[in-house]
C-alpha positions as CSV (number, residue, x, y, z in Angstrom):
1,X,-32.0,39.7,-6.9
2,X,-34.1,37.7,-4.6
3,X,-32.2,34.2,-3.4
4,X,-34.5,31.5,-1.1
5,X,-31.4,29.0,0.9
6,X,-33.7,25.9,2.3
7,X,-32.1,24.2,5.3
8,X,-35.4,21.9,6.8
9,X,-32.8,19.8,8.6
10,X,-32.3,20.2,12.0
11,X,-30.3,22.9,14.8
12,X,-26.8,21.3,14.0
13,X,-27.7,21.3,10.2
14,X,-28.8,25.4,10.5
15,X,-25.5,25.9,12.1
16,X,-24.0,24.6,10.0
17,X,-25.4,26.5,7.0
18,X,-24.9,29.5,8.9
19,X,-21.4,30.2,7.3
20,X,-22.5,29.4,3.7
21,X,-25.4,32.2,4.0
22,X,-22.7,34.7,5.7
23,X,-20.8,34.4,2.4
24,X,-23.6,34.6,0.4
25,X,-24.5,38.1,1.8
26,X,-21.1,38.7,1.5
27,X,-20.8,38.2,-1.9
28,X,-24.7,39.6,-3.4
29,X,-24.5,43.0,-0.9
30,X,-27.3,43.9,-2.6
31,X,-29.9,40.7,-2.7
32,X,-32.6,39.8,-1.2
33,X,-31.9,36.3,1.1
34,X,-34.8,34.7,2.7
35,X,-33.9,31.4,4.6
36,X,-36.6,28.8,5.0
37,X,-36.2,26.2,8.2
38,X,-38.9,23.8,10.1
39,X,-41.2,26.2,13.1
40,X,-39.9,23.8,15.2
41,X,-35.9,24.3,14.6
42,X,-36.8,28.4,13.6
43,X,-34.3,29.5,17.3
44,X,-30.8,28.2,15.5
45,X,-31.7,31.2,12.7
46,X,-32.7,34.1,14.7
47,X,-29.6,35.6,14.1
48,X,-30.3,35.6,10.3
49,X,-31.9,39.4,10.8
50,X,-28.6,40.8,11.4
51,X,-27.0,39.9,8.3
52,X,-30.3,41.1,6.4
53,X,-31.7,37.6,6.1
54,X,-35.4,37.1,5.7
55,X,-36.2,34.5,8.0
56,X,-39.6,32.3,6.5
57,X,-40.4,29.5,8.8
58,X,-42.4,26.2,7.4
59,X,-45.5,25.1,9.5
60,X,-44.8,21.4,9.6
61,X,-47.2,20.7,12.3
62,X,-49.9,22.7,10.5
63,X,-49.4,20.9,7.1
64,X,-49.5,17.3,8.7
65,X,-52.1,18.0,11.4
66,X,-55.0,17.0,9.0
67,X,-53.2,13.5,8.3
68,X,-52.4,12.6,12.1
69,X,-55.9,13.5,12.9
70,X,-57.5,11.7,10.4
71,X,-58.8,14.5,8.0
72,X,-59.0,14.3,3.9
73,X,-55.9,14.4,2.7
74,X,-56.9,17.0,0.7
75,X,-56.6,19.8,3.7
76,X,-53.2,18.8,4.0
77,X,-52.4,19.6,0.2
78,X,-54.6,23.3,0.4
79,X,-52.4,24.4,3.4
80,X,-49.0,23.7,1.9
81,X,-50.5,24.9,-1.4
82,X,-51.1,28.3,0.3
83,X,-48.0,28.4,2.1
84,X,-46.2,27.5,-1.5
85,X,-48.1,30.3,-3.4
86,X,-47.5,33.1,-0.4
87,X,-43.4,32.3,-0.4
88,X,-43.6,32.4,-4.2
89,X,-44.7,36.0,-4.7
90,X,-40.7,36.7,-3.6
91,X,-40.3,36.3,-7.0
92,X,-36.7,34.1,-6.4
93,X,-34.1,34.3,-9.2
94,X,-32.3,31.6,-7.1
95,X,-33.0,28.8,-4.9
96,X,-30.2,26.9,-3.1
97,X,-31.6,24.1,-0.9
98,X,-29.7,22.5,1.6
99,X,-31.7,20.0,2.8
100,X,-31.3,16.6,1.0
101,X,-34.4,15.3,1.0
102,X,-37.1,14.0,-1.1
103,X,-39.7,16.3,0.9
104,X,-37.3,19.9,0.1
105,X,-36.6,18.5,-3.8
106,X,-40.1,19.2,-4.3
107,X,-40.9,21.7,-2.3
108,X,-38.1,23.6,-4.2
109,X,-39.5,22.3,-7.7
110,X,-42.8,23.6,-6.6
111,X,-41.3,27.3,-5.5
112,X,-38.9,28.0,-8.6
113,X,-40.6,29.6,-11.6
114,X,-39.5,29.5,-15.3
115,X,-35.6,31.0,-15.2
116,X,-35.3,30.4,-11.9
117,X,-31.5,29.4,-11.0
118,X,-31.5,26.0,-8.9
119,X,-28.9,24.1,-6.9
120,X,-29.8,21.5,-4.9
121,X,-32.2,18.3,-5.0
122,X,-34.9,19.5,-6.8
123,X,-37.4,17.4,-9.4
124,X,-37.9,16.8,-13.1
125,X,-41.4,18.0,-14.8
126,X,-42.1,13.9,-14.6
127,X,-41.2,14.0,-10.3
128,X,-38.0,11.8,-10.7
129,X,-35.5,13.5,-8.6
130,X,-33.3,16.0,-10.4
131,X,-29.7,17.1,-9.2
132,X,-28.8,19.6,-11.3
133,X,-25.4,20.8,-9.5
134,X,-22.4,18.8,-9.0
135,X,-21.8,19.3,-5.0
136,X,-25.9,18.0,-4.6
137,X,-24.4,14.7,-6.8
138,X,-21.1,14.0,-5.0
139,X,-23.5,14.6,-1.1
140,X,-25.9,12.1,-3.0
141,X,-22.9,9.6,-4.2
142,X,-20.1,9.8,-1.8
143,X,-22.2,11.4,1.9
144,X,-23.1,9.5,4.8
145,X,-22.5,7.6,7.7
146,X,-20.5,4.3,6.3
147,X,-19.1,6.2,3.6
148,X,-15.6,7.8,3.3
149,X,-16.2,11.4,2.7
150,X,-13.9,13.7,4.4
151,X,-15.3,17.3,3.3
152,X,-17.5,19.0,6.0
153,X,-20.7,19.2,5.4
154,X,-20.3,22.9,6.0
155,X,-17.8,22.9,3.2
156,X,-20.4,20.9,1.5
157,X,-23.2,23.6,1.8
158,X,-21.2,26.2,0.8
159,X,-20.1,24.8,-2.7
160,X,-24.0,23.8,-3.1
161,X,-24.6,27.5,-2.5
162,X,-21.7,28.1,-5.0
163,X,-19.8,30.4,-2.6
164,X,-15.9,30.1,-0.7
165,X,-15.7,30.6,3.0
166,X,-13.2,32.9,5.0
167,X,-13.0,32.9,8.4
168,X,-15.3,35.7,9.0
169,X,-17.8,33.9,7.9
170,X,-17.8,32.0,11.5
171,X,-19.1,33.9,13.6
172,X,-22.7,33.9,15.4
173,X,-23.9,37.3,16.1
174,X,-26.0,37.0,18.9
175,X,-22.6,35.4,21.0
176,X,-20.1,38.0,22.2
177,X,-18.0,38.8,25.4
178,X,-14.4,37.4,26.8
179,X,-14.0,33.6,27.3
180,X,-13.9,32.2,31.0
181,X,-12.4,29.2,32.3
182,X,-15.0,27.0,32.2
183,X,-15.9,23.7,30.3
184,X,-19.1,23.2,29.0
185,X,-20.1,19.3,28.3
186,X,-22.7,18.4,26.8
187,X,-23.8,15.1,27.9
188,X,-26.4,13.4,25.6
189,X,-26.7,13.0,21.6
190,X,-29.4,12.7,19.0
191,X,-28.7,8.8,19.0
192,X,-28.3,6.1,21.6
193,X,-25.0,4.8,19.8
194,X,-23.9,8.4,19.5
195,X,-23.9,8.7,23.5
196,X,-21.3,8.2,25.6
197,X,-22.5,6.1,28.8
198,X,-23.8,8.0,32.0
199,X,-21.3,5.8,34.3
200,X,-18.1,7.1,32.1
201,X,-19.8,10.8,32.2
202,X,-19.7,10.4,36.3
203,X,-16.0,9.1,36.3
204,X,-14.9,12.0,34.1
205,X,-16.8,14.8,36.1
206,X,-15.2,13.4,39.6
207,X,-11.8,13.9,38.0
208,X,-12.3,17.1,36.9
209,X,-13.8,18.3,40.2
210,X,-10.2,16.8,42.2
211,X,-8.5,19.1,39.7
212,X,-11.0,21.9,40.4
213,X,-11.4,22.3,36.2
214,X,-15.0,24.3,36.4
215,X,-17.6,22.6,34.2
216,X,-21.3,23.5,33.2
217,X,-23.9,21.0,31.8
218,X,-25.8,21.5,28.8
219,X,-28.5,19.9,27.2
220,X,-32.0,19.6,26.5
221,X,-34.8,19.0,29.1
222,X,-35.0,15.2,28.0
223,X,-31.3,14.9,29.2
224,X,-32.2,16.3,32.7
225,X,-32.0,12.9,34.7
226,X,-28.7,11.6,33.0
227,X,-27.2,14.7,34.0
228,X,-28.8,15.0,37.7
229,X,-27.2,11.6,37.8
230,X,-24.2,11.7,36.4
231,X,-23.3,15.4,38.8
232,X,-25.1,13.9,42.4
233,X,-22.8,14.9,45.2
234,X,-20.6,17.0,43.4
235,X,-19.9,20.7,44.4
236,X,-21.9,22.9,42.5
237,X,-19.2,25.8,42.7
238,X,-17.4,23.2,40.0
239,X,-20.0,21.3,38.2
240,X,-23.3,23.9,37.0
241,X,-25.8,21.9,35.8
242,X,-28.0,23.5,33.4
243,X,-29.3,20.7,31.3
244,X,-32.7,21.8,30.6
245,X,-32.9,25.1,31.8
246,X,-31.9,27.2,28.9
247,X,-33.1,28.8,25.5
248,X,-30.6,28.4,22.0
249,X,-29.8,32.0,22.5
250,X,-28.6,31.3,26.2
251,X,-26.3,28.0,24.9
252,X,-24.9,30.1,22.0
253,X,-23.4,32.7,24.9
254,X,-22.3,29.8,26.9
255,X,-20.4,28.2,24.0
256,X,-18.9,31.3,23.5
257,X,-17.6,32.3,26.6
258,X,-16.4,28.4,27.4
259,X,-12.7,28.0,26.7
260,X,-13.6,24.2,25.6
261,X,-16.6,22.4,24.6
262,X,-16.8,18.5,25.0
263,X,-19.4,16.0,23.9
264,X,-20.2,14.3,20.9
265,X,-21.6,15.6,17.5
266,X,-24.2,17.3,18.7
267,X,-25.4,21.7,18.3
268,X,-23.1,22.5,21.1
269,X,-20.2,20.8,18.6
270,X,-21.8,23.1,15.7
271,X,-22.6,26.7,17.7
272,X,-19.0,26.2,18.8
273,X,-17.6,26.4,15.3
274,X,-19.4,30.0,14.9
275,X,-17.9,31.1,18.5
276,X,-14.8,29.8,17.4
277,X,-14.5,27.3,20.9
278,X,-12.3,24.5,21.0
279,X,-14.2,21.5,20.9
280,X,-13.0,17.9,22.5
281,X,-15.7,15.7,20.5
282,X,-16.3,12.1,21.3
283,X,-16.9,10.4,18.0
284,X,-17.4,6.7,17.0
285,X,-18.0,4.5,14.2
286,X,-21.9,5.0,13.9
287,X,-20.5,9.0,12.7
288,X,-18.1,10.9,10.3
289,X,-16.4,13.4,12.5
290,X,-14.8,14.2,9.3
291,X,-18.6,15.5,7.8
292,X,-20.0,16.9,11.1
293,X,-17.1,17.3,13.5
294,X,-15.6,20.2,14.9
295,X,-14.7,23.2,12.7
296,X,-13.1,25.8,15.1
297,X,-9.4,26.2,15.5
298,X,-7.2,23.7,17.8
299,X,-10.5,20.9,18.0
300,X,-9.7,17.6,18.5
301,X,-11.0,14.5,18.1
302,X,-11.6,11.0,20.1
303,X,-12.3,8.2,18.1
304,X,-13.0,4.3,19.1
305,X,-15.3,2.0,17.0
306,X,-18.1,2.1,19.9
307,X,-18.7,5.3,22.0
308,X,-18.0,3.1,25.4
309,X,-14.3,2.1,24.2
310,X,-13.4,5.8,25.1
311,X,-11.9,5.5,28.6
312,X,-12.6,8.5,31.1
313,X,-8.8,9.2,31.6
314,X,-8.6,9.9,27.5
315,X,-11.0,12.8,28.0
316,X,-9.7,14.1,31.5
317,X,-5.9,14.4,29.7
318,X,-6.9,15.4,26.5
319,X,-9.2,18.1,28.8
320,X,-6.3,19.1,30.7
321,X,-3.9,19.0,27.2
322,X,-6.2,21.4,25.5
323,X,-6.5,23.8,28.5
324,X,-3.2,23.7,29.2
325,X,-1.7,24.2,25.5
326,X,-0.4,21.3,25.6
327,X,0.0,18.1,22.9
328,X,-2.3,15.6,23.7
329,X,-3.1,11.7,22.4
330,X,-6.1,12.4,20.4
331,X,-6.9,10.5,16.8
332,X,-7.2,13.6,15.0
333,X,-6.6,17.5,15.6
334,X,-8.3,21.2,13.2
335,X,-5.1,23.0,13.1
336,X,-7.7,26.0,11.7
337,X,-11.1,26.9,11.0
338,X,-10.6,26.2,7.5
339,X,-8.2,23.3,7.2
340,X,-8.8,19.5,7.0
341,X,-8.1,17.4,10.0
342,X,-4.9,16.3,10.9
343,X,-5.0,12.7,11.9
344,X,-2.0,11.4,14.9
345,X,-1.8,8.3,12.7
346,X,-0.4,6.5,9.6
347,X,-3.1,7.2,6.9
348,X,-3.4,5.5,4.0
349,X,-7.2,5.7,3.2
350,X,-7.9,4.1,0.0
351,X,-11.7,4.8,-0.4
352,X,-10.9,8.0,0.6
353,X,-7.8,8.9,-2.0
354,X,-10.3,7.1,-4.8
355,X,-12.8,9.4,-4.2
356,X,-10.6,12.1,-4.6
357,X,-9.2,10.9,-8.3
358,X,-12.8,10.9,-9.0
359,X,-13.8,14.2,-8.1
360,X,-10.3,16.1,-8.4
361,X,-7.4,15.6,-10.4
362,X,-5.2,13.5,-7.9
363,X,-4.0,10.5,-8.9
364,X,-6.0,6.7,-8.8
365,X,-4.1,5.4,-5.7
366,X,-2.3,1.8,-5.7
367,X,-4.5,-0.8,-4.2
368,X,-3.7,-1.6,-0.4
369,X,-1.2,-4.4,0.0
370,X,-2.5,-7.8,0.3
371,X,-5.9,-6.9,-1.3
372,X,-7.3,-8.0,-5.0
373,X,-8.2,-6.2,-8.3
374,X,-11.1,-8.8,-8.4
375,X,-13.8,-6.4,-8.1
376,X,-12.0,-4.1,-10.1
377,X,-12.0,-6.8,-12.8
378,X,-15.5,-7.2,-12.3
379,X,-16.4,-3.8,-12.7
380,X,-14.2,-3.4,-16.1
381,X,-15.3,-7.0,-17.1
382,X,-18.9,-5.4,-16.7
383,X,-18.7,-2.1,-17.9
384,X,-17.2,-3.5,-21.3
385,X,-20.2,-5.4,-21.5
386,X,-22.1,-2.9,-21.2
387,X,-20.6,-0.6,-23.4
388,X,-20.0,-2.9,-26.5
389,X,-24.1,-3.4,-26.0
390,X,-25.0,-0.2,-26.5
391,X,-22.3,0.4,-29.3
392,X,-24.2,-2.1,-30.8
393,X,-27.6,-0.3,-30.4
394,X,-26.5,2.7,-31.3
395,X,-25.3,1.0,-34.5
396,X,-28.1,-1.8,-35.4
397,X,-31.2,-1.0,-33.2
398,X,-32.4,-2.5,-29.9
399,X,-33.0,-6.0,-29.8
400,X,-34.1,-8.3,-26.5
401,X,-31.0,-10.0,-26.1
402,X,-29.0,-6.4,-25.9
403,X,-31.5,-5.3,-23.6
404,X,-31.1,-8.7,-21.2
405,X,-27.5,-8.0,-20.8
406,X,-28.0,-4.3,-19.8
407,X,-30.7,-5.5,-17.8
408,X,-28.0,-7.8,-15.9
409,X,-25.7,-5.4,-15.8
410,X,-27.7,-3.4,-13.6
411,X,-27.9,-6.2,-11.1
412,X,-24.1,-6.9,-11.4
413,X,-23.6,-3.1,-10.4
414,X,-25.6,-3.4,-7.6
415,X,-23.8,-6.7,-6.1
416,X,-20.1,-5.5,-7.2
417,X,-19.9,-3.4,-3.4
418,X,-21.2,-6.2,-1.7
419,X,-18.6,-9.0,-3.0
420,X,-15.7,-5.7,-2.8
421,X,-16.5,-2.3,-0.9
422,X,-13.1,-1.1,-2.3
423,X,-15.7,-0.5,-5.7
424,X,-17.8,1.3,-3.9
425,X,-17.0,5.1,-4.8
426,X,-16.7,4.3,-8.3
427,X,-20.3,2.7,-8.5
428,X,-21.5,5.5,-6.5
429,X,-20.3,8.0,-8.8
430,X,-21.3,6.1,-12.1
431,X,-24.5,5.3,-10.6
432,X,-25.4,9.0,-9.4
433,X,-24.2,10.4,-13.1
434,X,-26.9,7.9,-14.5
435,X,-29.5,9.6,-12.3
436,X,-28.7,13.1,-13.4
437,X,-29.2,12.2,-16.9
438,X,-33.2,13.0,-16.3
439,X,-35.5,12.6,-19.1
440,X,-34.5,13.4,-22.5
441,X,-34.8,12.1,-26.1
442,X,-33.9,8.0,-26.8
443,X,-31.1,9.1,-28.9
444,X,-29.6,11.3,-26.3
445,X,-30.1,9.0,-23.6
446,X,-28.2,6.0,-25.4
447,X,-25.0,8.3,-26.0
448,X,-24.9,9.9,-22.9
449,X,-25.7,6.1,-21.1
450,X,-22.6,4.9,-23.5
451,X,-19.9,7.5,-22.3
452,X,-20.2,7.0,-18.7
453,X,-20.0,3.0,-19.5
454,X,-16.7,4.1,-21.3
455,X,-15.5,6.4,-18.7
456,X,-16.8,3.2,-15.7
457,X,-14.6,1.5,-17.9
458,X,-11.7,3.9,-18.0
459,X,-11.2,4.1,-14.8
460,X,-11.9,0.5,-13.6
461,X,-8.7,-0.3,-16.6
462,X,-6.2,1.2,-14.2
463,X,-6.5,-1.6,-11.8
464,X,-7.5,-4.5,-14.2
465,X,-5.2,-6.8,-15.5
466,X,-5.7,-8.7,-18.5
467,X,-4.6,-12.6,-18.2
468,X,-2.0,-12.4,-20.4
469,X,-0.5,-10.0,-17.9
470,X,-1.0,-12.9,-15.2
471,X,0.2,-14.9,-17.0
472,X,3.5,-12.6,-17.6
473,X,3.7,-12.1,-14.1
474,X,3.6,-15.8,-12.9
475,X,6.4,-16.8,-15.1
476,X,8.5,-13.6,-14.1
477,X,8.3,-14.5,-10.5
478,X,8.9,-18.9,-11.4
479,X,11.6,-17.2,-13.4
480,X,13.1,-15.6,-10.1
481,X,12.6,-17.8,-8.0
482,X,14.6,-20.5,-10.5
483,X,17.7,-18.0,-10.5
484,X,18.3,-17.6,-7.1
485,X,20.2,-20.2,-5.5
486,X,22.8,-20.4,-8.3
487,X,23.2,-17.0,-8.0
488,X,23.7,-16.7,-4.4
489,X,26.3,-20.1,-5.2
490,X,28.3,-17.3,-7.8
491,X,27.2,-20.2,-10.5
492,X,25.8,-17.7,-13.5
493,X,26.2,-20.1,-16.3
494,X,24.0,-22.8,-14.8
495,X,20.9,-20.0,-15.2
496,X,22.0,-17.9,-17.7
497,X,19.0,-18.8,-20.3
498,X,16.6,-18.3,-17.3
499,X,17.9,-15.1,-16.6
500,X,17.6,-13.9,-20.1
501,X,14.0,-15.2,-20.5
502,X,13.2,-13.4,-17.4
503,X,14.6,-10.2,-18.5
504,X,12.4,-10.4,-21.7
505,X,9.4,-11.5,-19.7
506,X,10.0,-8.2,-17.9
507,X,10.3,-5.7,-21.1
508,X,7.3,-7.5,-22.4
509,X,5.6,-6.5,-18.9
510,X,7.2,-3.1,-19.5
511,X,5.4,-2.5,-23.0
512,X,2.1,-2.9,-20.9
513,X,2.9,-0.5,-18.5
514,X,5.6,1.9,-17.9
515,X,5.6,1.8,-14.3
516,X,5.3,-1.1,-11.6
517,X,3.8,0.2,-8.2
518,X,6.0,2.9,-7.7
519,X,8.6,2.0,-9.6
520,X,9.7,2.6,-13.3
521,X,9.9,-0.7,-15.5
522,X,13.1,0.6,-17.3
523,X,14.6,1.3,-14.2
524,X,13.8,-2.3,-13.0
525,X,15.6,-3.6,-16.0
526,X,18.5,-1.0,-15.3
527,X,19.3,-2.3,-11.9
528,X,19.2,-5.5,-13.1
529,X,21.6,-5.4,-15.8
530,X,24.1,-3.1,-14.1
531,X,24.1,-5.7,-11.3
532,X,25.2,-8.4,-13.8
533,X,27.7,-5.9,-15.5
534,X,29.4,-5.7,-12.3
535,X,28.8,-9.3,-11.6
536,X,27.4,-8.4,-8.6
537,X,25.2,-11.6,-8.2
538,X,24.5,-11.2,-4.3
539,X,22.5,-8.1,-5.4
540,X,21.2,-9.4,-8.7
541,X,19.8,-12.3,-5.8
542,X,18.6,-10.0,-3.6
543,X,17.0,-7.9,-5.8
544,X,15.1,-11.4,-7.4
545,X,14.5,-12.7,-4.0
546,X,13.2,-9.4,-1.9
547,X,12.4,-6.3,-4.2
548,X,11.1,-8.2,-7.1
549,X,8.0,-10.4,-5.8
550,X,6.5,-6.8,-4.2
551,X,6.4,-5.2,-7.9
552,X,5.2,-8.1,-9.1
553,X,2.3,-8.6,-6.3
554,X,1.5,-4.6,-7.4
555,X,0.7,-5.8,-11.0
556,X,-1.9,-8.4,-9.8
């Protein structure tokens, strides 16, 4: 069996493949892998010999040569035609591309032949982008920077490639020997926003040479000056600097005989994963730690919205926490290679525990207080358009004014994020399901279009509420708030008929719904009446006045 992985990202993105294709050869002993990554990026797989790994390499600058130097286009398309044709005599039963681009969706259309196995972006016959697995539509729905995604994108990889991971499967095999007490940082980042400033670097480093904490400086040869900088007048015996002046091979050994690694996401973040390093990663709004943080055992993580909020002390304690074994003050801590991140502080991530109903079988999770169901009224207001239009067209033909609304509806979905991001994973789901439909026969395309308007509009019911709920709910709290003083004044008789009305207003509630936030109707209505049985009006107040206007806020 003959599998192609495609990874044309860059270093950290090879890195991070690197435990999806261990498991891969752990699981098909006996196939043939070949990887595929950029010339240019071709250092961050050398390793892939020693786990029997063909390594193919994709001539980027060859390929585009003829178009930056002004030749026919049509020597571009010859040399990646060639290229295509000599990879394709491997004869792949499989082809898992990680890279999730438009560039790699048809470069793997192009290299998988009739029966060929796919996962991955890829392309329909017609070019319109085909994803035929459903880890390549939840990265394309629910991945990115300003998204809420908490799986890894190693994780990510790995359930493209349709394997599990184990621990074993982090490990880089060109890295071995003991650790040493040093701390490698690696100044810079791929981004401006993603770099913390060189005046904090140079506050940071002068602490840790008074404590004597050895450090060496990574980085690329771009980084050179910043780090020249940031070290000038410090004791060499302390602070290395090597920014510049090493190969990927070199950095891998460093990583992996550092006891800590400290920067932001960057390779240094990723090779230590594979070494199995503690990592101390600076991370800020403009990333997801959660998607390309720190994988290896006892990580942690420093978050602030903007990279400069993160004060020099937080790193030299956290530094000195992680050395020493210590707790620390970080926003969120890897327990193990394999487990989520623990975060230090009350989380209640709504966009987050949405996503999960959507893709698992958790639960829809209750709105956060003091927000609106508007957009979720939208969205089922919308969606039941929608799908009583197509009922209709699958029942009496198309017609122009059908095909109007659904035209509209399209618009409405885009703008429903804008006026409430809290609709934002469901759209993206419902809108990347569309996508996968791909071309197929009118018929089939109308039913399969009219069951994901039916399950858009499943799921937005759970948080709409009718009006004649509102309306339920608005006379249940008058009702309260009507009952209370005489209650509190032991004077039953002078609201009895209120208090009656309000306990039917409540069962009618109840035949909606069975449960009220978190809270059972019936045993709503039970605490109420055993208060009155007991003439306990004080409760039966306090209940009226304090506990019931929260259950009824839930319903709205």
């Amino acid at each position: 069996m003959a599998i192609l992985v495609i990874q044309l990202a860059r270093f950290g993105d090879i890195f991070q493949s690197w435990p999806a294709l261990k498991a891969l050869r752990r699981q098909a002993p006996s196939a043939k892998i070949h990887l595929l990554v950029r010339e240019r990026f071709k250092d961050a797989a050398l390793g892939a010999a020693e786990i029997g790994v063909v390594l193919h390499t994709l001539p980027t600058a060859d390929i585009l040569a003829p178009l930056i130097t002004g030749a026919p286009d049509t020597d571009a398309t010859v040399k990646l035609d060639q290229f295509v044709q000599t990879l394709k005599q491997n004869n792949f039963d499989q082809i898992i591309n990680l890279s999730f681009s438009p560039f790699s969706s048809y470069l793997t259309e192009a290299l998988a032949a009739d029966g060929c196995k796919v996962s991955g972006y890829t392309r329909h016959a017609d070019g319109y982008l085909k994803i035929p697995d459903d880890s390549s539509a939840y990265f394309y729905a629910q991945v990115g920077v300003g998204r809420h995604n908490r799986y890894h994108v190693t994780e990510i990889f790995a359930a493209v490639a349709g394997v599990d991971l184990v621990d074993a499967d982090f490990s880089f095999p060109s890295a071995q020997g003991a650790k040493s007490n040093s701390v490698i940082i690696h100044l810079g980042a791929s981004e401006e926003q993603k770099t913390y400033p060189a005046e904090l670097w140079r506050d940071v480093l002068r602490e840790l040479h008074a404590h004597a904490i050895p450090t060496i400086l990574v980085g690329s040869a771009s980084e050179r000056p910043l780090s020249e900088t940031v070290s000038a007048g410090l004791s060499e015996d302390l602070v290395q600097n090597r920014v510049g002046k090493s190969t990927l091979k070199d950095l891998s050994q460093w990583v992996n005989d550092a006891r800590l690694v400290v920067g932001a996401d960057s390779a240094p973040v990723q090779i230590a994963a594979l070494t199995g390093t503690p990592v101390l990663n600076l991370s800020c709004a403009s990333v997801n730690f959660w998607e390309t943080g720190p994988m290896s055992a006892g990580s942690r993580v420093l978050f602030s919205a903007k990279m400069h909020e993160i004060k020099p002390v937080q790193i030299v304690n956290e530094i000195s926490a992680m050395l020493a074994g210590a707790p620390g003050a970080a926003f969120a801590e890897r327990p193990a290679c394999l487990t989520t991140f623990k975060l230090n502080q009350v989380d209640d991530d709504f966009y987050w525990r949405m996503i999960q109903a959507l893709y698992t079988a958790a639960d829809y999770p209750p709105l956060p207080k003091n927000s609106s169901a508007l957009g979720f009224q939208r969205l089922y207001d919308v969606a039941d358009l929608a799908y009583n239009q197509l009922t209709k067209w699958r029942e009496k033909g198309p017609d122009s004014a059908s095909a109007a609304i659904l035209t509209s509806v399209d618009e409405m979905l885009t703008q429903l994020p804008m006026m409430d991001p809290q609709v934002e994973p469901v759209v993206g789901w419902f809108q990347t399901e569309r996508l996968r439909m791909g071309p197929a026969a009118p018929e089939a395309t109308l039913a399969r279009t009219t069951e994901l308007f039916e399950q858009l509009r499943w799921i937005a019911k759970v948080y709409h509420t009718p009006a004649a709920l509102i309306g339920l709910t608005h006379r249940a709290t008058e009702l309260a708030r009507l009952c209370v003083p005489s209650l509190r004044e032991f004077e039953f008789s002078q609201v009895n008929s209120h208090f009656q009305e309000l306990l039917s207003v409540l069962q009618d509630l109840g035949r909606h719904t069975t449960k009220v936030g978190e809270t059972n109707w019936s045993s709503v209505l039970r605490g109420l009446q055993d208060a009155l049985e007991k003439r306990d009006l004080i409760e039966l107040a306090d209940t009226l006045e304090f506990d019931l206007p929260g259950w009824m806020e839930s319903r709205t």
